[in-house]
C-alpha positions in Angstrom: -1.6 15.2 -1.8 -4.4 14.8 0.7 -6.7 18.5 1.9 -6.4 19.7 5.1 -8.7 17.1 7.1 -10.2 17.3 10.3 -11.3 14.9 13.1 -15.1 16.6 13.2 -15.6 15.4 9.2 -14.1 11.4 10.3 -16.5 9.1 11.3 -16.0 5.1 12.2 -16.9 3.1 8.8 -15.4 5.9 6.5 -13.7 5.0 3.3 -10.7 6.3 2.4 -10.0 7.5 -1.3 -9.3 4.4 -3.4 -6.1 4.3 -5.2 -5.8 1.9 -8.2 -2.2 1.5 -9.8 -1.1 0.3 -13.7 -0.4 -2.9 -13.8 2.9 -3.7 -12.9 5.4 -3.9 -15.6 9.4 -5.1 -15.9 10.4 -1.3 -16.3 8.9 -0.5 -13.2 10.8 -3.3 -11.4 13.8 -2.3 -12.7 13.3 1.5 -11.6 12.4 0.4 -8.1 15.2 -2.0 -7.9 17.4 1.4 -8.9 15.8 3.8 -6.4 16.3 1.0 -3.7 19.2 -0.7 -4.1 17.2 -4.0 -4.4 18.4 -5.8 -7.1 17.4 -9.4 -6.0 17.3 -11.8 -9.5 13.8 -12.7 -7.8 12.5 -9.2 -8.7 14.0 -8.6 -12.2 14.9 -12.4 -14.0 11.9 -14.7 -14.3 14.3 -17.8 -14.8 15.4 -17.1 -11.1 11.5 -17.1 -9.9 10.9 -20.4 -11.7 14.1 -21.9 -10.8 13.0 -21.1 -6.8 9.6 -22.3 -7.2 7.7 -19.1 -7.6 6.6 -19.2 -11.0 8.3 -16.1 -12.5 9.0 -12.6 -11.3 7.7 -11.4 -8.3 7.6 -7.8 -7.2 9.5 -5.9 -4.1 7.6 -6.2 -1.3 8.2 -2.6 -0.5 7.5 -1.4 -3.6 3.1 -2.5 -3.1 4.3 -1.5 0.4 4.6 2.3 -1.3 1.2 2.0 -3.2 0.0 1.4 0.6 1.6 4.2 2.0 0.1 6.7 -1.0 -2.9 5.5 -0.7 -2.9 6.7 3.3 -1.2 10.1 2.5 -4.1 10.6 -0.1 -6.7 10.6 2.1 -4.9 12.0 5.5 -1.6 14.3 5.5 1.2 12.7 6.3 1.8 15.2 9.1 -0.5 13.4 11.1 0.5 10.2 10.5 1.3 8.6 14.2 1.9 5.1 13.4 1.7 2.8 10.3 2.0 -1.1 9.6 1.9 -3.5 7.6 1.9 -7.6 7.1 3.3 -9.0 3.8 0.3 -11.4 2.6 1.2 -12.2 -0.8 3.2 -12.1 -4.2 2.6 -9.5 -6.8 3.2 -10.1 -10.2 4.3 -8.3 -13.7 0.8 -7.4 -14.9 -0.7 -7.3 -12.0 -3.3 -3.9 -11.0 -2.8 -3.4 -7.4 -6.2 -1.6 -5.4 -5.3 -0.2 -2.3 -8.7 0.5 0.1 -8.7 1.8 3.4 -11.3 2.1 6.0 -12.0 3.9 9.9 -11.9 1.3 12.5 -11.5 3.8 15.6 -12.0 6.9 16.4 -11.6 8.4 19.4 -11.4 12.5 19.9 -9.0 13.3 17.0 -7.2 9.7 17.1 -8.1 7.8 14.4 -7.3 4.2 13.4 -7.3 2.7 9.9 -7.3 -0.8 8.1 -5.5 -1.0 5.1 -5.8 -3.6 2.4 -3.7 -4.2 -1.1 -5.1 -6.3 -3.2 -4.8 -7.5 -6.8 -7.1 -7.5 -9.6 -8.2 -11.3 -8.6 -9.1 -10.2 -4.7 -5.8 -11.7 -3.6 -4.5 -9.7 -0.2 -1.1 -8.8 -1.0 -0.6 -6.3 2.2 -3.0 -5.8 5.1 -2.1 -2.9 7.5 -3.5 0.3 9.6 -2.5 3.4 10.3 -3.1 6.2 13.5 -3.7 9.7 12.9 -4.2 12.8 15.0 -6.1 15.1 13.3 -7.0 18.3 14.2 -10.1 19.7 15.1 -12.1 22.3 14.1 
């Protein structure tokens, strides 16, 4: 859970808190498919990725979409959280270690805008997004 933050310690080029997950494994999968509802065969049976043309087993989208949405609430409380988006870049893999890096674009009295990006262990954009905060002030 992110400290109380406030818009005087935010300045434009700030790096959020890094947030590196495990690699992604089948149990994991399996548990988010539970929690969601999602049980596509694209997400949990690697003969259904290679029968479509993807290679194997591909994670949920909204699962790396989570990671993204941790990372943010690590470095800013989620009570201030105004707006947050994302755009679905690329396909996560079983094994893969997703990095989620975030940085201040904006800043403007307590409003703050951030990029977001999800990558994996090769550099390979998975998610791109931002998020708008109000903090307060001191």
């Amino acid at each position: 859970m992110a400290q109380e933050i406030y818009s005087n310690d935010i300045e434009v080029g700030d790096v959020m808190p890094v947030l590196v997950k495990a690699p992604i494994d089948k149990v994991q999968l399996v548990k988010y498919a539970g929690a969601s509802g999602d049980f596509n065969p694209l997400h949990l049976d690697p003969d259904v990725g290679k029968a479509v043309g993807l290679g194997g087993t591909i994670a949920h989208g909204m699962l790396i979409m989570g990671f993204v949405g941790q990372a943010m609430t690590n470095g800013i409380p989620k009570k201030y959280i105004k707006k947050f988006g994302v755009r679905f870049a690329g396909m996560t893999r079983p094994g893969d270690v997703v990095t989620v890096t975030g940085v201040v674009k904006e800043k403007s009295g307590n409003r703050i805008v951030c990029d977001l990006e999800a990558k994996n262990q090769n550099g390979t954009l998975l998610i791109g997004g931002s998020f708008e905060a109000a903090l307060p002030s001191r």
